[in-house]
N, C-alpha and C positions, 0 to 999 in steps of 0.2 A: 504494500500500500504506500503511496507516495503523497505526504501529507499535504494539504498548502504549508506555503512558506519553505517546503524541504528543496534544496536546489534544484534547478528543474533538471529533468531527464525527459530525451526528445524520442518520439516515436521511433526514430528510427535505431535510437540505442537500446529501446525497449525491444526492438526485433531481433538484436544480436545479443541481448542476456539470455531472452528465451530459444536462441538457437542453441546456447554454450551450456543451459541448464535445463536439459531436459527432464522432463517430469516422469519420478521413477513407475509410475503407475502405468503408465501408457504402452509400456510394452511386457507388462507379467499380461497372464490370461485375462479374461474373462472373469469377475466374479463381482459378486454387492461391494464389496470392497473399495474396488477400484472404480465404480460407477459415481461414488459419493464422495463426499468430502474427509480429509482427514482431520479435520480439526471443527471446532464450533466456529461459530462466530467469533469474530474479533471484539476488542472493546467502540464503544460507539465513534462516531468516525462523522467529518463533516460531509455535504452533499454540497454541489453549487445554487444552491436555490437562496435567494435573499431573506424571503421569508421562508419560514417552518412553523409546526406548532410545537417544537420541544419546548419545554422552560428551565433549560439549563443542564446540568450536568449534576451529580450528586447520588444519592438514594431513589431507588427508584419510586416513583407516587405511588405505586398501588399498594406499599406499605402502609400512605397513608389513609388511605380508605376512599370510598366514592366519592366523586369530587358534588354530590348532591343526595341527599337521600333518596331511599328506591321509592316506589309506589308500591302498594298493595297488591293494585292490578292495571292491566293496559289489554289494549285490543290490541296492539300487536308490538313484539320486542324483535329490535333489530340486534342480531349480533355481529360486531364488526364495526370498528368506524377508520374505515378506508373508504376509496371512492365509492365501492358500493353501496357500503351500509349507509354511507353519507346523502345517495344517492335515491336510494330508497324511503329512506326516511321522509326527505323534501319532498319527492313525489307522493308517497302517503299521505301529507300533514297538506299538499296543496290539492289534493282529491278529497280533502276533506275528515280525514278519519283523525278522530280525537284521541287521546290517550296513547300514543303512539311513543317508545321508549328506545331507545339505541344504548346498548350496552359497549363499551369499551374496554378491554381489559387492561389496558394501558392509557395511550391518552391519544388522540385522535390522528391517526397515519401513522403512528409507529409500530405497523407492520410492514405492508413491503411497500404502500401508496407513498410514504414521502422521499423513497430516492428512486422514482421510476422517472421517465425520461417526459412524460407529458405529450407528448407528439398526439396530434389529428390528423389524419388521410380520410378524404371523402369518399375517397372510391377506391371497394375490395369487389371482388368476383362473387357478389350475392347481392341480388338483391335487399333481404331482409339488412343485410349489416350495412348497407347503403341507409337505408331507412334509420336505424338507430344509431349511425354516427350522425346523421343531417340536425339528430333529434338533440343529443350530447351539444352538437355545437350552437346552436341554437339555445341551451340551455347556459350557456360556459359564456359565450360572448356576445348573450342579446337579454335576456328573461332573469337573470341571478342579477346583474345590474343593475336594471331599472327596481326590479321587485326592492333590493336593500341600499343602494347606491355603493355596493362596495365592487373593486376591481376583483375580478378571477385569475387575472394573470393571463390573460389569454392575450395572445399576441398572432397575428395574423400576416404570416408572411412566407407564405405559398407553402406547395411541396412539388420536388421532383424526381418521377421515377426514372430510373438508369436502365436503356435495353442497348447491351450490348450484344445480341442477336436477335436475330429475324424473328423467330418463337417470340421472345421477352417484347416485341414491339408491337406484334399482332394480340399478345395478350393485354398491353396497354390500349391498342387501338378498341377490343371489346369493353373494356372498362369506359372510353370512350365514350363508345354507341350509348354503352347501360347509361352513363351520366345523363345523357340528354330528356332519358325518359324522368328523371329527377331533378332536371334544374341547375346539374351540378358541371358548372364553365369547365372544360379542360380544354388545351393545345395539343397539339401532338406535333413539336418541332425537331427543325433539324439541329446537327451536330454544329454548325455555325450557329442558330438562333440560341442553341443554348449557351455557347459560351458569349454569345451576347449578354444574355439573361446573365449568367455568373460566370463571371470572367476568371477566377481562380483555377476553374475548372478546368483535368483533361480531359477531351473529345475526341484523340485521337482515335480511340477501341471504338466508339462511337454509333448504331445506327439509329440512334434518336431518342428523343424523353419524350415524359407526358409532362405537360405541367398544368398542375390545379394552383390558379390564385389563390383561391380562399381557404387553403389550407392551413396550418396553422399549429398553437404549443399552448399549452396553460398550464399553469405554477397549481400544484398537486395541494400544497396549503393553504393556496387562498382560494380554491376550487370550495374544498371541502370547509373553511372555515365560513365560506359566502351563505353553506348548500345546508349548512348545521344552524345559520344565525336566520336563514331565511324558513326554516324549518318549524324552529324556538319561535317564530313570532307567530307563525299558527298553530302555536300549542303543545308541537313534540318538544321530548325531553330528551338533552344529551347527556349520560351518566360514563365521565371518565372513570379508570382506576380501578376497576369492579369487573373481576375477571368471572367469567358463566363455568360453573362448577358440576352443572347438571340439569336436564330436560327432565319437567315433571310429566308422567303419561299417566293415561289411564284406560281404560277398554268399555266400553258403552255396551248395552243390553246386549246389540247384534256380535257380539265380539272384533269392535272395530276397535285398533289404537288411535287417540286422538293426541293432541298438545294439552296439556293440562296447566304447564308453567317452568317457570325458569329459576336454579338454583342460584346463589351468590356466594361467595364467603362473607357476605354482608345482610344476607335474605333471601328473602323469594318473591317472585314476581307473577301471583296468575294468571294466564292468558292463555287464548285460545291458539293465538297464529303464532310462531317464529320464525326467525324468516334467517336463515345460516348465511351471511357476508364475511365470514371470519379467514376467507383464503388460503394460505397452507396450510392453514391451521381447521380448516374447514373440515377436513377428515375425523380429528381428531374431536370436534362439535358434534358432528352427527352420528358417532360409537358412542354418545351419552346418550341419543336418542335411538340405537339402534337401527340408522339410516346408513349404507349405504356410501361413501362420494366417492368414485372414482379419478383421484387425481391426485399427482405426485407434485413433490417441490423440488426445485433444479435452481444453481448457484443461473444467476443471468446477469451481466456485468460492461458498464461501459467507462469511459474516457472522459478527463475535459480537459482540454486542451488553453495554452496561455493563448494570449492576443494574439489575434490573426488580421495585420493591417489588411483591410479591402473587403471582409467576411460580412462586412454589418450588415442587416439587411436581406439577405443573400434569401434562398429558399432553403427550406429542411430538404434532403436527399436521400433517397432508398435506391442503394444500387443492391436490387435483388441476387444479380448472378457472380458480385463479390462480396452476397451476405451479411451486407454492412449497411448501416444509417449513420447519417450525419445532421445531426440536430443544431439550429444555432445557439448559442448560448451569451448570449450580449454581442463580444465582440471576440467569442471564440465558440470554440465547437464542441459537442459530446459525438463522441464514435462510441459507437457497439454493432451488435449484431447478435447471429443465430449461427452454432457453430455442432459437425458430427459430431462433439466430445462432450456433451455440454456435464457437468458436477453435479451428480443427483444429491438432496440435503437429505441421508436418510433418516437422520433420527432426528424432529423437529422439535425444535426448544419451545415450551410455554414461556420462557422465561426472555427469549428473545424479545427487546426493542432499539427501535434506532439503532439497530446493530447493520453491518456489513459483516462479511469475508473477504479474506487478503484476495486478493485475485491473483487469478493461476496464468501468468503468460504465456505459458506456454499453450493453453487452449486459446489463449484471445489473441493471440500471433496473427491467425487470417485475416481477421477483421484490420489490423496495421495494414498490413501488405496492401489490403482491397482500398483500405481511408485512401496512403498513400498515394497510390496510382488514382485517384480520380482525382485527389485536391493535393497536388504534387509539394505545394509547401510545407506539409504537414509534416516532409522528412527531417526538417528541421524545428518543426516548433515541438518547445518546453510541452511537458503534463504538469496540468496544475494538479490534480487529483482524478483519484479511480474511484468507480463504484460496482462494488458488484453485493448484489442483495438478493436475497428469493422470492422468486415467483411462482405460481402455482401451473400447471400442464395438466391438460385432458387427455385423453387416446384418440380423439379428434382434430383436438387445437379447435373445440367450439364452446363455450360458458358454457356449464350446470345450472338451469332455469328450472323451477317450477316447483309442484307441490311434490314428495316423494312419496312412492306408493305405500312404503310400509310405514308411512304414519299420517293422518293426516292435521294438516296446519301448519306441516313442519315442510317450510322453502327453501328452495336452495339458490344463491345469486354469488355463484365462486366458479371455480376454472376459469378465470378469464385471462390465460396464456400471453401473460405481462400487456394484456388491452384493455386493462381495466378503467385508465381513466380514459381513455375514447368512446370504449361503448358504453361505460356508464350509466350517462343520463340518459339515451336508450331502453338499455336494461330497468334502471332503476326504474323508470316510464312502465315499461311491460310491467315487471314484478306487481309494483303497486296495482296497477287494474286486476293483474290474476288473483292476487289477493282479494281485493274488494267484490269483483265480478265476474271471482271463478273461472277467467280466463284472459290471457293478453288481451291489448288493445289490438297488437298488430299481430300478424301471422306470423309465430315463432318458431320455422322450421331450423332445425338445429340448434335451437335455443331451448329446448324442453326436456329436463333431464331425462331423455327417451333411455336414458340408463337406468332407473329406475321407474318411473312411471307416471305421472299423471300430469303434465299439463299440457302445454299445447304448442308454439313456436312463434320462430321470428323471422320470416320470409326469406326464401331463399329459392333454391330449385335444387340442391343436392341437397342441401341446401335451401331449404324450402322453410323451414319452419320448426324445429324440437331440441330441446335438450334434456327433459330428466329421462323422457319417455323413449328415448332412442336406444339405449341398449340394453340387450339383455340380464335380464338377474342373474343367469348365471356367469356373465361377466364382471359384473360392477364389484365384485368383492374377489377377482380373479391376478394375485399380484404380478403374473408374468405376462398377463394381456395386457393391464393397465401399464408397467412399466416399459415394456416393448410397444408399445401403440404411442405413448404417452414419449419414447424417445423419438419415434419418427416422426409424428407429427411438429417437433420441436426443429429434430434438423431440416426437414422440410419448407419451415416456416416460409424462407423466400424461394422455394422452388415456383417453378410456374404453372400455375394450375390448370391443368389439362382436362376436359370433359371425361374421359374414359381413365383415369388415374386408378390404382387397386395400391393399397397398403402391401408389404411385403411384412410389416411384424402383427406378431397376434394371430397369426392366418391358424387355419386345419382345428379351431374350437368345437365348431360345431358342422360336422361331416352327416350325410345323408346314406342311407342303404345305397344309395346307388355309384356315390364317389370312386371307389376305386373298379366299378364295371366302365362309366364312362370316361372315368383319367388316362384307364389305357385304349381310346379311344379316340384320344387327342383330344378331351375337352379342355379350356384354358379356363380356368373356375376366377370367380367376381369374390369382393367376401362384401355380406353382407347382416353387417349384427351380428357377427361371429359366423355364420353359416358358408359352408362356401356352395356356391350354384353354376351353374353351368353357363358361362358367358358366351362362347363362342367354339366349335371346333375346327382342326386344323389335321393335318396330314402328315406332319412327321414327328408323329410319336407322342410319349408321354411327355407334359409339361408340369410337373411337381410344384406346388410349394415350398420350398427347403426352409427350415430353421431360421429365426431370425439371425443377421450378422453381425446386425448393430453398425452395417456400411461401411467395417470395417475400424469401427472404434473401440477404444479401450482394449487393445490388442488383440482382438478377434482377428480370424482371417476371412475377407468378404470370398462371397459363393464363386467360384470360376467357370465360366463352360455354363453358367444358370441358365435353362431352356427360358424358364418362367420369365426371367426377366428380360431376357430378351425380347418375349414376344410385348409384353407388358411397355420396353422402350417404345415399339413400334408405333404404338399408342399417343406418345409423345408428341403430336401436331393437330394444328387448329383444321388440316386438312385430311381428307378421306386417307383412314390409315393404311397401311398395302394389305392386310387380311377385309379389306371391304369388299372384295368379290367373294370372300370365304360367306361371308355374313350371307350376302347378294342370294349365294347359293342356297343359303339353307332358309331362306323366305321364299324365293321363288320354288323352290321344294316344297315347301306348304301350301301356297295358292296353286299348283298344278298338279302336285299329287298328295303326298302325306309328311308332314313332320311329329317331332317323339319328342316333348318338354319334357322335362324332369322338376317338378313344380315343390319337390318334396318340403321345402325351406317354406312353404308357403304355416302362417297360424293357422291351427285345427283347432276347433275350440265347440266343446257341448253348452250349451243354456237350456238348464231343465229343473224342473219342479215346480210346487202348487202357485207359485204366482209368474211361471215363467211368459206365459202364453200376454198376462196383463204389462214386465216386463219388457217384451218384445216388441208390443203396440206401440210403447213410450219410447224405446229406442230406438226405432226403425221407422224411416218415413215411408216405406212403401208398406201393404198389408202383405206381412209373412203368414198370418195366421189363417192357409188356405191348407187344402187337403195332406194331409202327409203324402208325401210323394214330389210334393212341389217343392222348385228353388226357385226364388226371388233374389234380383239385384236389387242391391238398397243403399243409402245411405244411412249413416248418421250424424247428425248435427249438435251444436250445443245451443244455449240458449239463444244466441244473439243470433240463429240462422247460420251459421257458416258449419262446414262439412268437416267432421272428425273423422270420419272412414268412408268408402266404400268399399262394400264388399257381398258374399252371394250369403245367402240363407236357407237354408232345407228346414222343412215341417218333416219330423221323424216320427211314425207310428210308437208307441208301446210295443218290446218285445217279451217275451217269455224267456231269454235269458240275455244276460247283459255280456256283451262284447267288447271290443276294441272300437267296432264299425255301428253298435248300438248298446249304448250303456243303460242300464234299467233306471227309472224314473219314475216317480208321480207323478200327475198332473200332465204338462205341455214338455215337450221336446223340441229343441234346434238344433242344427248342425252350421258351423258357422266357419268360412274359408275366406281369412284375409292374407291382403298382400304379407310375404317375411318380413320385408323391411320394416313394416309398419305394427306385425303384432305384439309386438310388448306396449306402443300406446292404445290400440282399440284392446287390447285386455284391462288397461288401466281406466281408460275410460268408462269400459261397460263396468266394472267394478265399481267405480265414485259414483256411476249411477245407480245402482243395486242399493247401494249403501244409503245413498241419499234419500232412495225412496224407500230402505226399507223392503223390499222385495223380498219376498220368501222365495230365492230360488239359487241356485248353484252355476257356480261357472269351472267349466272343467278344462284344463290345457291337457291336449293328445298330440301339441304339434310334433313331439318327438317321438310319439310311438306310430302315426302314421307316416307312410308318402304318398306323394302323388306323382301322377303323369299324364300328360293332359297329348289326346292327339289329336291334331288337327288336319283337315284338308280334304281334298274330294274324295279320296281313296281309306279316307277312315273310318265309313261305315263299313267297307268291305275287308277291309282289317281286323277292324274289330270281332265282325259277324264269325270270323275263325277259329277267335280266341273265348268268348265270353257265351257263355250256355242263355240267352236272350234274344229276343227278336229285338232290332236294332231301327224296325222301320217307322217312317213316321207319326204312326198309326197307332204302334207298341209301344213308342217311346220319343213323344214329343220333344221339342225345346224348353229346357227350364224345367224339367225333369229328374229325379234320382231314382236306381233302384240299387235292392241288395242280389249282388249278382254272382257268378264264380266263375272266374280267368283261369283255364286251366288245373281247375281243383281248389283253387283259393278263394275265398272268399272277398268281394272288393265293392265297395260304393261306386256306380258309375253315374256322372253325371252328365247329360247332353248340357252342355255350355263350351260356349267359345268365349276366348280373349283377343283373338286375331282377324275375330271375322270371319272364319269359316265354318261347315259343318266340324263340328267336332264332341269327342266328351273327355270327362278328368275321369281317371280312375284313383280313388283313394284307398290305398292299400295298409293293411298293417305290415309294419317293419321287416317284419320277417318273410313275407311273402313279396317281398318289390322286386329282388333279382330274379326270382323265376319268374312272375308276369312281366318283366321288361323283355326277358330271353325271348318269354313265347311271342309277344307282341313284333317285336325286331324280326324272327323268323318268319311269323306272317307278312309282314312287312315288305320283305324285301324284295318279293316280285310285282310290288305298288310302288314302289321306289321309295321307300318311305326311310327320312333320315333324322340323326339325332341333329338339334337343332337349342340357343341358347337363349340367353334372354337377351340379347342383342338383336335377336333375331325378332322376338318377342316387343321388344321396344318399334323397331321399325313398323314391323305387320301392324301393333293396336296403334300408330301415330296415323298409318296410313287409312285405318279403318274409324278411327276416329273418336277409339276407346279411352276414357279417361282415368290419369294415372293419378293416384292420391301421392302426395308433393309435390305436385308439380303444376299438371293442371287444375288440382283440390288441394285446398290448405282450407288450414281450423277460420280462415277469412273469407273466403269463397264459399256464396250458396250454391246449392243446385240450382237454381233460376238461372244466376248467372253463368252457369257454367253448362247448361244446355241441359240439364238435366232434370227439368219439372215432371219429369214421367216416372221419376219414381218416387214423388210427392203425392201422397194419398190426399190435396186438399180441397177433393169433392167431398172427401167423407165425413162425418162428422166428428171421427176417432180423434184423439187426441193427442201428439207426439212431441217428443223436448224439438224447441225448435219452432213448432210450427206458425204461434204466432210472430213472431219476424219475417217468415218466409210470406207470411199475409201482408204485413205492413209493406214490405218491400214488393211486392205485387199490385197494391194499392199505389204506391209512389210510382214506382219507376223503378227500372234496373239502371242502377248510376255504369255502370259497365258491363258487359258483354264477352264470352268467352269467344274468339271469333280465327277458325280454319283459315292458315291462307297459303297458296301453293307459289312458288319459283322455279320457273322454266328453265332458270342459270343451272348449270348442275353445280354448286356451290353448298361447300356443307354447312349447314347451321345449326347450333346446339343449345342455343337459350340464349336469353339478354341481350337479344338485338332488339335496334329502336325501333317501331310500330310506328309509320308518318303517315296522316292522311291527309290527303290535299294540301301539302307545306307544314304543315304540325307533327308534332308528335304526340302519341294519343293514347302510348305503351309501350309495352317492350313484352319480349319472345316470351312465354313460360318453359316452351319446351318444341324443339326440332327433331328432327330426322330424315333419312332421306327415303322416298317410296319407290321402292324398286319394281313393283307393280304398273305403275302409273309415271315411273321415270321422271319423278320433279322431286326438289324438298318441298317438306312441308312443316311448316308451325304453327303454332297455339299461341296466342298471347290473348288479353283483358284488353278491349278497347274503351278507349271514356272519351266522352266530348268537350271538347277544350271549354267549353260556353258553362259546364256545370253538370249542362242538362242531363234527360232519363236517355238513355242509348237504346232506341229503336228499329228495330231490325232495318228500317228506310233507309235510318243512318247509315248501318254497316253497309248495307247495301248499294249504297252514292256515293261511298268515298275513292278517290283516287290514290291504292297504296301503293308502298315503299317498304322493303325491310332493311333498315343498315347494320350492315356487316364488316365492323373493324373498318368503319368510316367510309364505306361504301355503300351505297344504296342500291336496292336492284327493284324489278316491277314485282310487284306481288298481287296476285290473283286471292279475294275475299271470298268465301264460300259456309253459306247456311250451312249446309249437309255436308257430310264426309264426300269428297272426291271418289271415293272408293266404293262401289257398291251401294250407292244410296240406297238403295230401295231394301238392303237386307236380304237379297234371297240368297245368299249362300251362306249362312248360317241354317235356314230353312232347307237346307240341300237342291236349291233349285240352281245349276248350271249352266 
């Protein structure tokens, strides 16, 4: 650590100690050891920040006790007072809710919020996080001012991103296009405009920036000092010094956990809601409640450099592909970055504040090298001082949002992968609403701890919308997935975000009956929530997953000759990848004779007993509760109208004995088949509703004792008819249809349903029976041509057919109305469904936008977040692309809205002259009501 005042030492001698003093860890093996730190934290240490909230040096305050009495009780306690807790709190106490308490265990940022670097970027590759940085900055440099008249520190003087290649430039260009559907100014200039812009700068490596004016920095202490004073004046309370000791629970008649209150070494505090902002320490909060967090704490560490005549002014800089940021800092610079090696903190101190670690040059070496080469003076200027401090990492790199399913009351607003004061006020925005009204404001895809369970998201398209609810349970408590998922996501951080990108750590958790019949078959497997699924096949051979390598850090040796990763590179471009006639193939294999999904990843899930059937009505807007025999497509919604799932439904008779394929029951029976990706939140969901109302009925998870296989295409009834002891015809066995059948001697659910569009049925198999029915199905097969086929393939066929994807085209903010799908809105009937009345109100107004197909004759790939222009505006952006091999265009989906305000009219759509822009191009786009593909539906009906 090199203190102020200590003589300076200039970057470029910093390069040659850490070359002479190599760090002895770095080349023993592999082990926890060497992953973490060897020492704690250092003694407290200064930051370059003017202000802080420390008060000085000495004994630490929490010795001396709360810096206010507690309360009795409160409607809701924050724990944490970093950006987020800070954050949340303001948003609470300015929606209104009284009593509202934020607990500190120390005194306000002295965790990891007051030496983080402050930095604002408007524009990331998601929609949602576009939205909740727009919201952060809007609250940091317009609204916390006027509201108290105090400065946040926000300072506004641009940012620009660094592509020195072609990838890195076309990925700046889509952020681009995304901006415009947001308001948000960028440039996209050359290697001379930029060194116009900042003249320090090398350009030579050069082929171009982005630059955002309005980007910008704010001071982390007067953030949260503005966000805690403007809080205090509507009422909330900030209680320093008074560290949280323990979560009171309790279990209510139905045997639900709820929040009962919060312990002190000073008292207790009853309440109903807590809301976890406690960061690395957030782990260690929610093992008092018996929750769950999924995320680890890593040393992350940057620079500040002495005066840099010519610097002032200047913009902040992310040069992604030398890992580095350059933040201004008066009239000198902070450097850091994201590095393969980065110091896991394994054993976290309660006792840490205002503390650092000495930082380890020999990992922060790249980050010099990258500062260097772009702002070439830096090889000579002084370090005034280092910082490296802990931050907290997800197995995404996406915040922990929402309510946790094993308790409820109990939030979560942690993992925020050192961005915590950016998306902040964002977050703290969502939190509060899901608090108050049980769910976001905005669509918090990625945002919903779909790792645990129950809330909903913050817009995005992979990226769509969730964070507690996204991964699986049997992940979130799994320490070699979180800390493998949780290391690459980190070294990743400035890779460039690619459409088709698959993780390499964490992979082969959760494997299907059918993985290793199709692996040696050339599938190239997706992972998906732990699962892996079938993405695409290929021709030469098996393509494995191998063991995480950690890319070669901490003395591992990275994989050699990796088939996987090879093909996975291929992947690597914003253009059609060289396996897109693989794909080509096995679509056009489906719409002309027969393809073999392997759908087994998909949720299985029973809803049964004495109030199931009343249950079902409430949750489901279409009516499931028609004959047994029947499946119905359905949604479901929450209160405000917008769509939490869809997914198919079967009415299941009462058997005489209980199975795998029909489990015994009172009362009403369902059989319920949603997307994988998405079944850990419609499990969470249908639960919080169960609970809510009280429901006398059962919800059963089978997704791992059954599979499926879903086959589709003109040659699948005669496929089938060889394999399965049932008349296949349309007569025996209609659309939307299930019976109990036997493949070969086994016993299997078939269902006539398509996802693609064509005739076809799923067969759901128990576990044990999947390899022999694939055998037999593949050998009938094969004189129909019938091939295995992935969900790539899967993506293409339902874009082109005009099926809608929950994420993407549906988020927890999207109704059916607007999303084309009033048809499976029962609201002729009188029945009653969560949801229904918003779907009225918004039928009575207007639909403020429109879900709206539109085709390009370019043959140009398009993958989401291009700008939607009609007649000279813009009026959206993409939800979701792909290319239709069928029909020979791309095609996309985006939400159009009328610049004027107004209700969006199908007139409308229908008058406009479009445009889609793609990485700053525009091409003619063709709008269309109906699917291009089959409008009229007869080949799902078997008519050819």
């Amino acid at each position: 650590m090199l203190r102020p005042g200590v003589p300076m030492a200039s970057l470029s001698r910093a390069l040659r100690v850490a070359a002479a003093h190599p760090r002895q860890s770095a080349t023993r093996s592999l082990g926890p050891c060497n992953l973490s730190s060897a020492a704690g934290p250092t003694a407290e240490k200064s930051v370059p920040y003017q202000r802080t909230l420390k008060e000085g040096q000495g004994t630490s305050a929490v010795a001396q006790g709360p810096s206010r009495p507690l309360p009795s009780t409160a409607n809701v306690v924050v724990i944490g007072g970093g950006s987020l807790g800070c954050q949340t709190l303001y948003h609470l106490a300015k929606l209104g809710v009284s009593g509202a308490v934020l607990l500190e265990r120390e005194r306000l940022t002295s965790g990891t919020t007051w030496h983080t670097a402050g930095l604002l970027w408007q524009l990331r590759p998601s929609d949602v996080e576009v939205e909740l940085l727009a919201h952060t900055r809007r609250v940091v440099s317009q609204e916390l001012e006027k509201e108290t008249g105090l400065h946040t520190g926000w300072i506004q003087n641009g940012g620009l991103f660094i592509a020195s290649n072609r990838q890195r430039l076309d990925e700046y260009k889509r952020l681009m296009s995304l901006g415009k559907a947001y308001g948000v100014e960028s440039h996209v200039l050359s290697p001379a405009e930029t060194k116009t812009l900042y003249p320090l700068m090398n350009v030579d490596d050069l082929y171009g920036t982005l630059y955002v004016p309005h980007d910008g920095t704010m001071d982390p202490a007067g953030t949260c000092t503005t966000l805690t004073r403007a809080a205090a004046a509507r009422g909330a309370q900030v209680i320093e010094n008074c560290p949280v000791t323990g979560i009171c629970v309790r279990t209510d008649d139905f045997g639900v956990r709820r929040v009962a209150g919060v312990e002190t070494q000073h008292g207790s505090i009853q309440t109903p809601c807590v809301v976890n902002c406690a960061g690395v320490w957030a782990s260690a909060v929610g093992r008092m409640a018996g929750v769950k967090v999924p995320l680890v704490a890593m040393h992350h560490a940057y620079v500040v450099t002495e005066r840099i005549e010519g610097i002032q002014n200047m913009p902040n800089v992310r040069d992604h592909d030398a890992s580095v940021y350059l933040r201004l800092q008066g009239d000198a610079l902070s450097v850091g970055g994201y590095e393969a090696n980065p110091i896991f903190w394994e054993e976290v101190s309660d006792k840490f504040a205002f503390g650092l670690f000495d930082l380890d040059w020999e990992v922060f070496t790249q980050h010099i090298e990258g500062a260097i080469n772009r702002v070439p003076v830096l090889e000579k200027t002084g370090i005034k001082s280092t910082v490296c401090g802990p931050e907290s990492f997800t197995p995404d790199h996406k915040p922990l949002m929402g309510e946790a399913p094993e308790l409820r009351g109990f939030f979560l607003g942690c993992g925020f992968n050192s961005a915590g004061m950016m998306l902040g006020g964002g977050c703290g925005q969502e939190l509060a609403h899901w608090i108050i009204h049980g769910r976001p404001e905005k669509d918090m895809h990625g945002y919903d701890i779909r790792v645990m369970g129950r809330c909903c998201h913050v817009l995005g398209a992979e990226s769509a919308s969730v964070l507690v609810r996204r991964f699986h349970h049997s992940l979130t408590d799994h320490p070699r997935w979180i800390r493998e998922r949780s290391h690459e996501s980190y070294a990743k951080n400035y890779s460039v975000v690619f459409p088709h990108d698959e993780p390499l750590a964490g992979r082969n958790m959760r494997r299907d009956p059918l993985h290793e019949e199709l692996l040696g078959q050339g599938c190239v497997f997706q992972e998906r929530h732990g699962w892996e699924r079938p993405g695409w096949f290929h021709s030469r051979g098996p393509a494995p997953v191998l063991a995480y390598d950690y890319y070669g850090a901490y003395g591992s040796h990275a994989h050699r000759d990796y088939a996987y990763r090879r093909l996975l590179g291929a992947e690597y471009t914003f253009d059609f990848p060289p396996h897109h006639d693989s794909i080509k193939k096995e679509c056009l294999a489906c719409r002309g004779a027969a393809a073999v999904f392997d759908m087994s990843y998909f949720g299985k899930f029973y809803l049964v007993g004495l109030d199931a059937r009343e249950a079902a009505d409430w949750l489901f807007t279409a009516d499931v509760s028609r004959p047994p025999g029947s499946t119905v497509y359905t949604c479901m919604l929450n209160q405000r109208g917008g769509t939490e799932s869809d997914l198919t439904v079967s009415r299941l008779a009462p058997g005489p004995q209980a199975s795998l394929l029909a489990p015994a029951f009172e009362g009403d029976g369902y059989y319920l088949a949603v997307g994988g990706a998405v079944a850990q939140h419609n499990w969470s969901h249908i639960t919080t509703v169960l609970q809510d109302r009280k429901f006398r009925c059962q919800l059963i998870d089978s997704s791992e004792d059954l599979g499926m296989i879903s086959i589709q295409g003109p040659a699948s009834r005669a496929i089938l008819q060889e394999v399965l002891d049932a008349d296949l015809s349309n007569e025996a066995f209609p659309f939307s249809t299930h019976k109990l059948v036997t493949a070969t001697g086994h016993l299997v659910r078939a269902m006539r349903l398509s996802f693609v569009g064509e005739l076809g049925w799923e067969l759901h198999i128990p576990k044990t029976s999947c390899v022999p029915v694939y055998r037999a199905v593949m050998a009938a097969g094969a004189k129909h041509g019938l091939v295995n086929a992935g969900y790539r393939a899967i993506d293409s066929l339902s874009t082109e057919k005009g099926y809608r994807h929950w994420h993407a085209d549906l988020r927890p903010d999207d109704s059916p109305l607007e999303a084309g799908l009033a048809f499976t809105c029962r609201l002729k009937s009188p029945v009653p469904f969560l949801g229904r009345e918003a779907l009225e109100q918004q039928r009575a107004t207007g639909l403020c936008r429109r879900l709206v197909c539109f085709t390009v004759e370019d043959k140009v790939p398009m993958f989401g977040l291009e700008a939607i222009w009609r007649n000279g505006q813009v009026v959206g952006h993409v939800r979701r692309a792909d290319f239709g091999f069928a029909i020979e265009k791309t095609i996309a989906y985006g939400y159009v809205r009328d610049p004027s305000g107004g209700p969006v009219s199908l007139d409308f759509v229908k008058s406009g002259d479009y445009m889609l822009e793609r990485m700053g191009v525009t091409y003619a786009a063709q709008a269309h009501l109906k699917s291009p593909f089959d409008p009229d539906n007869k080949r799902v009906k078997g008519i050819y």
